[in-house]
VOZATI-865550 format. One line per field, with one value per residue: z, x, y of N, C-alpha, C in turn; residue in three letters. Coordinates in pm, 1 decimal. Atoms other than C-alpha are relative to their C-alpha. Layout:
BEGIN
n.z [Z,...]
n.x [X,...]
n.y [Y,...]
ca.z [Z,...]
ca.x [X,...]
ca.y [Y,...]
c.z [Z,...]
c.x [X,...]
c.y [Y,...]
residu [ALA,...]
# end
This chain:
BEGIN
n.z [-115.1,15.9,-163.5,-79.9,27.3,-132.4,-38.8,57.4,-54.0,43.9,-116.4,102.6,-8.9,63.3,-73.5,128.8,127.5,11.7,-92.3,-126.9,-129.5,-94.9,-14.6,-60.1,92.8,114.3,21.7,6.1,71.9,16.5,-9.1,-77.2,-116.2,-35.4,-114.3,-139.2,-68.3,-53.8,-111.0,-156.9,-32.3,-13.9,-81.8,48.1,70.0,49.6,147.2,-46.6,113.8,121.9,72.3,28.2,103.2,117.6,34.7,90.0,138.6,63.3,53.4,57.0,18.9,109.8,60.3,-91.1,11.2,97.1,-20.4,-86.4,45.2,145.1,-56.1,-67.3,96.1,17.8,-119.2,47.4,201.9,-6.8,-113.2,72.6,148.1,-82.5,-62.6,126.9,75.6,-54.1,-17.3,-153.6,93.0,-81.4,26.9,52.2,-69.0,13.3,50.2,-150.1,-70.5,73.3,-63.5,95.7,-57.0,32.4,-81.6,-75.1,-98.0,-184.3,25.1,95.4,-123.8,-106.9,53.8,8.2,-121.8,-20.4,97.6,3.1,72.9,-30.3,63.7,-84.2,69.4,-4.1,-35.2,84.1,42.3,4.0,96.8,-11.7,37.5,-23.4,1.6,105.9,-74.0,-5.5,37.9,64.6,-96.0,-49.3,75.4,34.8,-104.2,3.2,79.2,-24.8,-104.7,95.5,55.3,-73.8,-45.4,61.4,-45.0,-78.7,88.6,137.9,-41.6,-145.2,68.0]
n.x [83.9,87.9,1.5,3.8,144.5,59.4,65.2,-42.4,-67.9,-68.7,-116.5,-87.2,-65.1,-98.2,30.9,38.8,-62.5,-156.2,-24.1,-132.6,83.9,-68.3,-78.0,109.9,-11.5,81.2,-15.3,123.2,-3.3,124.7,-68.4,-39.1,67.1,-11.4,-173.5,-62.6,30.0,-33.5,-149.0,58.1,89.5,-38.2,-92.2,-89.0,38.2,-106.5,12.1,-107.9,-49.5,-35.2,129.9,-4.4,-59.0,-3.4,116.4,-109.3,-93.0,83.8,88.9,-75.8,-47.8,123.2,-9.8,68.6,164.3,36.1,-37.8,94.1,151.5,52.9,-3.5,140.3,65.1,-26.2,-9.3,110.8,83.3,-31.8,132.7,141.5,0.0,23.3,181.1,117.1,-43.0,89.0,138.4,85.7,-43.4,-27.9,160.3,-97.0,-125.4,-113.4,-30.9,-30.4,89.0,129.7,140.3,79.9,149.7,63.4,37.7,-34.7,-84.1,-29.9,-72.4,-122.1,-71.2,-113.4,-96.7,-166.6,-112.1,-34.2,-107.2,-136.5,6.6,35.4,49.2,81.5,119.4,107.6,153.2,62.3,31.3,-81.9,-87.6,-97.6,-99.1,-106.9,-170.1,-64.4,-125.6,-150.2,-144.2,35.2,34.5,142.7,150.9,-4.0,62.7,104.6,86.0,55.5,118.9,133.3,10.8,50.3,102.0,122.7,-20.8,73.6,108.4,69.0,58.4,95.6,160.9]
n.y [30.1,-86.2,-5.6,-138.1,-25.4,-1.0,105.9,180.8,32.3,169.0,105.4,149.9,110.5,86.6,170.8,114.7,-62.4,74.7,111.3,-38.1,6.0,41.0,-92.7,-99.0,-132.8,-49.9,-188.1,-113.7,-105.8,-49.0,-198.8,4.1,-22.1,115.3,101.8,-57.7,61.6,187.9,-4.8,-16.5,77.8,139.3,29.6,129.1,182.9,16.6,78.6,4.9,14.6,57.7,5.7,-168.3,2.0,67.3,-47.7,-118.7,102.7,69.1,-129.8,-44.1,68.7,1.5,95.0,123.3,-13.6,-17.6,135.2,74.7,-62.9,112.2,143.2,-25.8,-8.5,84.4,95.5,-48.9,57.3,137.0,94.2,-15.0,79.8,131.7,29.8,70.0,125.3,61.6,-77.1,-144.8,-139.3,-113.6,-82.6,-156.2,0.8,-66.8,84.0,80.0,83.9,-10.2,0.6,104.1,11.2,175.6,61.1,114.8,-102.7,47.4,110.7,-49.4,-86.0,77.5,100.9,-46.3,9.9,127.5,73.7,-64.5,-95.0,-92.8,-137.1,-92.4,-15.7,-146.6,96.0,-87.6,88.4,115.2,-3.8,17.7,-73.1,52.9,-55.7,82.9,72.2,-79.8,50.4,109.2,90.2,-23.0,49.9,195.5,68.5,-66.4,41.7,116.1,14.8,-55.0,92.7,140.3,-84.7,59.6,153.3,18.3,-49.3,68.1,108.5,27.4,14.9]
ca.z [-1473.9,-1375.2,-998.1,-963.1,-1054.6,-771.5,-555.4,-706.1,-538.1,-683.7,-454.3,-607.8,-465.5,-529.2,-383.4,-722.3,-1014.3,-879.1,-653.2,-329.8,-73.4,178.2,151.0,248.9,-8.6,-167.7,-265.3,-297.3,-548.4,-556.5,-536.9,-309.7,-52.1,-68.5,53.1,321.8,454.1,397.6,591.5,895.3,888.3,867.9,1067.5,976.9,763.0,784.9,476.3,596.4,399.1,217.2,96.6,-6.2,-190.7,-389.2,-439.3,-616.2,-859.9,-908.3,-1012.1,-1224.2,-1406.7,-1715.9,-1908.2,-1643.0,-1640.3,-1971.4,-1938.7,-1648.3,-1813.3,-2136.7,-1893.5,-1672.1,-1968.6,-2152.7,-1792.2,-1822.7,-2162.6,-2065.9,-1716.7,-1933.4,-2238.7,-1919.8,-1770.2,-2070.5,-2191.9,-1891.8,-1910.4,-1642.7,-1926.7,-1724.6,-1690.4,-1657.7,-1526.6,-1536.8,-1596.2,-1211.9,-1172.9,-1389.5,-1242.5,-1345.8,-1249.7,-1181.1,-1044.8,-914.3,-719.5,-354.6,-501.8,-729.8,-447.9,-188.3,-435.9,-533.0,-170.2,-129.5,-395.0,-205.4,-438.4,-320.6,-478.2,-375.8,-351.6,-392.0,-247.9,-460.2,-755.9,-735.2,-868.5,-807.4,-872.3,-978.3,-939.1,-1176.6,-1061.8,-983.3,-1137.2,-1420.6,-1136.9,-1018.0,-1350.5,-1419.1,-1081.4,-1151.4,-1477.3,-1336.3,-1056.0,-1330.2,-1531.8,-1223.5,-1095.3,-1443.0,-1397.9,-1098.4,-1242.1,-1517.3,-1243.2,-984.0,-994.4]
ca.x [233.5,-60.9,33.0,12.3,-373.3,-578.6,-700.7,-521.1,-314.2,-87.2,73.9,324.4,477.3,787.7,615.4,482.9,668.7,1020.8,928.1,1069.6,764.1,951.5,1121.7,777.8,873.7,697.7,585.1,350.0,300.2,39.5,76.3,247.3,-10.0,-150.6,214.9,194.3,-83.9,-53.0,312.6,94.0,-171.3,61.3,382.7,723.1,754.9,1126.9,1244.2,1553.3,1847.6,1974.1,1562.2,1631.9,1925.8,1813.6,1466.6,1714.1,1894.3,1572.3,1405.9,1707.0,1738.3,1492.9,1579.4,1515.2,1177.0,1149.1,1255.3,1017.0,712.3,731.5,801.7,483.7,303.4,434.3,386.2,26.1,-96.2,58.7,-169.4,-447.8,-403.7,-352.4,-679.8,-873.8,-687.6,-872.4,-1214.9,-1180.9,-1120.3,-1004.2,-1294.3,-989.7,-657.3,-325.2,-23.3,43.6,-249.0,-576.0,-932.9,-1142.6,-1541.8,-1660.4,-1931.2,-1689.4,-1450.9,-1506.8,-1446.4,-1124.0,-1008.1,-1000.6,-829.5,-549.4,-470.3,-489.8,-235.3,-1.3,-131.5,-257.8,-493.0,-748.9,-1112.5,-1406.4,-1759.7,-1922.4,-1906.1,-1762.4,-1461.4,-1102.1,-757.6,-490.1,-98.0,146.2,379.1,747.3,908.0,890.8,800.2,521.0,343.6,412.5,243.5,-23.8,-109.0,-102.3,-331.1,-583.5,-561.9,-617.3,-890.9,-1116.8,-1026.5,-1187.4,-1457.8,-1567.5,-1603.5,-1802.7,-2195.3]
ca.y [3765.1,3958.0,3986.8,4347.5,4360.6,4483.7,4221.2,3875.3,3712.0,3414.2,3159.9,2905.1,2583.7,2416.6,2068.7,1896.4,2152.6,2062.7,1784.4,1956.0,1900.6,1802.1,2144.3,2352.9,2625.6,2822.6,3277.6,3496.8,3748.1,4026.2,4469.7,4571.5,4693.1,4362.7,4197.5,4433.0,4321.0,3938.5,4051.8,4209.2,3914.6,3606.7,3750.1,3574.8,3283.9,3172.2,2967.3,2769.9,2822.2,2570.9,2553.6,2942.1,2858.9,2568.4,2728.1,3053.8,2785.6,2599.1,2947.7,3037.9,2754.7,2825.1,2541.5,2297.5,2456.3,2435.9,2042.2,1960.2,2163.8,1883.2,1577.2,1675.6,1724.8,1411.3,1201.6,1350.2,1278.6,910.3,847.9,982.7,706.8,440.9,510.3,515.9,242.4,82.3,245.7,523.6,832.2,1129.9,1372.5,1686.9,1723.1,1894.8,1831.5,1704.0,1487.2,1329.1,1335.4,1063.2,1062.1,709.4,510.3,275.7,520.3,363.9,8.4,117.6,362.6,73.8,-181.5,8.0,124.1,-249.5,-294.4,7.0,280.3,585.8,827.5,1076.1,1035.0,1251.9,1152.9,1434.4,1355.7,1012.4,1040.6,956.1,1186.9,1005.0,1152.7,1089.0,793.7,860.0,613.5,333.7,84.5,275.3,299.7,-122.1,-137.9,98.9,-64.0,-380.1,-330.7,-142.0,-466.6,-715.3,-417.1,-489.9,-867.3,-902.3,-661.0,-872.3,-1166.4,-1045.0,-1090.6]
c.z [27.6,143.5,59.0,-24.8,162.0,41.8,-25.8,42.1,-43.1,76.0,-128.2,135.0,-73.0,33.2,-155.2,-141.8,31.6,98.6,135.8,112.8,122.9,59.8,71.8,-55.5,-97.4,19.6,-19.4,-60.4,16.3,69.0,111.4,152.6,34.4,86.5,72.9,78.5,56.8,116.5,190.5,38.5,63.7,100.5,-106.3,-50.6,-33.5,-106.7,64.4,-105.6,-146.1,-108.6,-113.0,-150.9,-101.8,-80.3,-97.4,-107.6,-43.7,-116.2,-112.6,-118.6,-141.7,-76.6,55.8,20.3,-69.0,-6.1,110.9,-45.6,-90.8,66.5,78.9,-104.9,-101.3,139.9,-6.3,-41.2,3.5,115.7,-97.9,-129.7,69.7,18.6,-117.8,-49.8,74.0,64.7,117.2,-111.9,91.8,-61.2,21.9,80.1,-44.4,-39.3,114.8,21.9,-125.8,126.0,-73.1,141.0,-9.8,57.5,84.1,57.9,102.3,-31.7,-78.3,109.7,148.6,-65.7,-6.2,131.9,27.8,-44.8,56.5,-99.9,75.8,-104.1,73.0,-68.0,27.7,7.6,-104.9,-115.7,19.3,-96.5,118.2,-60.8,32.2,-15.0,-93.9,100.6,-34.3,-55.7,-125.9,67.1,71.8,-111.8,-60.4,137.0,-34.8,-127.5,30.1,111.0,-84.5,-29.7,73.4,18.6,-97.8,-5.4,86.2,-16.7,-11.8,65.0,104.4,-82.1,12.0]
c.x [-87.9,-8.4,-2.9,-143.2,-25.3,-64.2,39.4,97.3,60.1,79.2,64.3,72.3,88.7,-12.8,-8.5,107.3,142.0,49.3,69.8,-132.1,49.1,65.3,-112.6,70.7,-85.3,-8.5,-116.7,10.6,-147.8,59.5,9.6,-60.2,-78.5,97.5,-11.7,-106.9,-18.3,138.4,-61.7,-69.5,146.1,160.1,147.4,17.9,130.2,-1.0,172.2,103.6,94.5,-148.0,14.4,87.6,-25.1,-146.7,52.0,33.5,-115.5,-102.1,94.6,42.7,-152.0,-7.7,-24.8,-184.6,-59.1,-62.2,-100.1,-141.1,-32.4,33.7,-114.3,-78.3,-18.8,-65.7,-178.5,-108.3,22.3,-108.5,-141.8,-6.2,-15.4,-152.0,-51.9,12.4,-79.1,-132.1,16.6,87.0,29.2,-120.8,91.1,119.3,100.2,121.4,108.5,-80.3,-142.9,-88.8,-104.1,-100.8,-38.4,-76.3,43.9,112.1,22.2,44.4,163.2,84.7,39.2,90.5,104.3,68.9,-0.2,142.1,146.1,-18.9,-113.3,-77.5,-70.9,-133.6,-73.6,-109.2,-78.8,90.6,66.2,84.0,161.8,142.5,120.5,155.1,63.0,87.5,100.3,74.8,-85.7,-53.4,-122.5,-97.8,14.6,-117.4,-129.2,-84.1,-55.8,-110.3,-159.1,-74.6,-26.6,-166.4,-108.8,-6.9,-106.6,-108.3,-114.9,-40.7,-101.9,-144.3,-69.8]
c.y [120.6,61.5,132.5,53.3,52.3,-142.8,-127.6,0.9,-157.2,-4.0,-111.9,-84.3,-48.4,-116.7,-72.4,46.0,-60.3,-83.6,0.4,0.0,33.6,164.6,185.0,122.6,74.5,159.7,-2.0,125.0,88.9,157.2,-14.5,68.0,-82.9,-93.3,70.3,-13.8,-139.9,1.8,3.8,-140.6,-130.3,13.1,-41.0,-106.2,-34.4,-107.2,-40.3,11.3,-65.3,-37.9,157.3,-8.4,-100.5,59.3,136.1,-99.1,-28.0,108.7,77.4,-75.3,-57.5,-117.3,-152.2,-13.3,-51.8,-188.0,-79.5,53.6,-174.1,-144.1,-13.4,-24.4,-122.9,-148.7,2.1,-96.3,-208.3,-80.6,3.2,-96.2,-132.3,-44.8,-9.0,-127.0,-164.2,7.9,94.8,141.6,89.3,135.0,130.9,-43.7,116.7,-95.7,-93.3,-117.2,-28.1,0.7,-101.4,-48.7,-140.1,-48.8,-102.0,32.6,-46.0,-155.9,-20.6,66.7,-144.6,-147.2,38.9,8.6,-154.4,-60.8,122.2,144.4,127.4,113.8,50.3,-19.2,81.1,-92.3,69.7,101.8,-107.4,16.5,-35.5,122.3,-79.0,93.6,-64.6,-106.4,45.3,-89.6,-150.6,-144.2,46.5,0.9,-136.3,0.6,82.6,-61.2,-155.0,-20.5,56.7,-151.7,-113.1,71.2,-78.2,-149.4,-31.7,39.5,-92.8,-133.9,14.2,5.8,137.4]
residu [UNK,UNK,UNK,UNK,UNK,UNK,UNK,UNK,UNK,UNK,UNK,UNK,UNK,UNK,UNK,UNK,UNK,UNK,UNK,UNK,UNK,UNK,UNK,UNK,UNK,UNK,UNK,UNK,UNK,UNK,UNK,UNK,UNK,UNK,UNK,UNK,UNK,UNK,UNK,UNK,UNK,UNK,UNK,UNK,UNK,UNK,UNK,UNK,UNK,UNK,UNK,UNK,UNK,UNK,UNK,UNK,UNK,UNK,UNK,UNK,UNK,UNK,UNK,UNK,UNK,UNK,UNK,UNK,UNK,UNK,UNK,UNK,UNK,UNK,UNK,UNK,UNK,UNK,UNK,UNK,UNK,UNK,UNK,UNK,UNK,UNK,UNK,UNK,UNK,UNK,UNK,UNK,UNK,UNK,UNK,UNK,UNK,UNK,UNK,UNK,UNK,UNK,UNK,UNK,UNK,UNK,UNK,UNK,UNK,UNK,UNK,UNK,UNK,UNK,UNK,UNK,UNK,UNK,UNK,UNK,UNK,UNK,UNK,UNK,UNK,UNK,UNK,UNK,UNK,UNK,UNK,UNK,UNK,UNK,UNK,UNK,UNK,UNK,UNK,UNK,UNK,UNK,UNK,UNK,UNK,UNK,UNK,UNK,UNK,UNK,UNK,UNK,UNK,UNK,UNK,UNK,UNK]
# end
């Protein structure tokens, strides 16, 4: 890590990497006369502790890393083969989330939440950011709402 550079400052989350949102955890790395003033600026930031202690295991626990790096990555490479698979190619992503630029973003964006699906849109450029789904039931529902989505498509005038 490069966190003792002058001036850079990396933050991490345990919300999307080990799915702990809920748990409002997360650090801050960067030299140490940096941390001492992010300390003055921001005050106290308790971390309750059963968040403390699973956030220790979860950070200790290299092989789990290792194991959720190539299932992100895998989960990924899989939304990104969906969407294309139904014309919206992913214009970039990670391996949390695609991004896919579209002229048809505000019509796509309010079908899905229609259908219960949630993504994020962008007015500039039109585009959409989809999340990976959590479960084999969210991507059945996600492909099937794609697949009604160009359906309907292909009928309007």
């Amino acid at each position: 890590m490069h966190s003792h550079l002058p001036g850079l400052i990396v933050l991490r989350s345990f919300g999307k990497f080990f799915a702990m949102a809920g748990a409002r955890l997360g650090f801050v790395l960067a030299e140490p006369s940096l941390l001492g003033q992010l300390d003055e600026a921001l005050g106290p930031w308790p971390v309750a502790g059963p968040s403390r202690l699973v956030g220790t295991a979860l950070l200790s626990d290299r092989c789990a890393q290792r194991g959720q790096r190539k299932r992100l990555l895998a989960d990924a490479e899989r939304l990104a083969h969906l969407l294309t698979a139904h014309a919206l190619p992913p214009t970039g992503g990670c391996g949390l989330f695609q991004w896919v630029a579209t002229t048809e973003s505000n019509r796509l964006y309010e079908f899905l939440a229609g259908q219960g699906i949630l993504v994020r849109r962008y007015r500039h450029p039109s585009s959409l950011r989809f999340g990976l789904p959590a479960d084999e039931q969210g991507w059945a529902r996600l492909a099937t709402a794609l697949t009604t989505f160009r359906e309907i498509e292909a009928w309007a005038p």
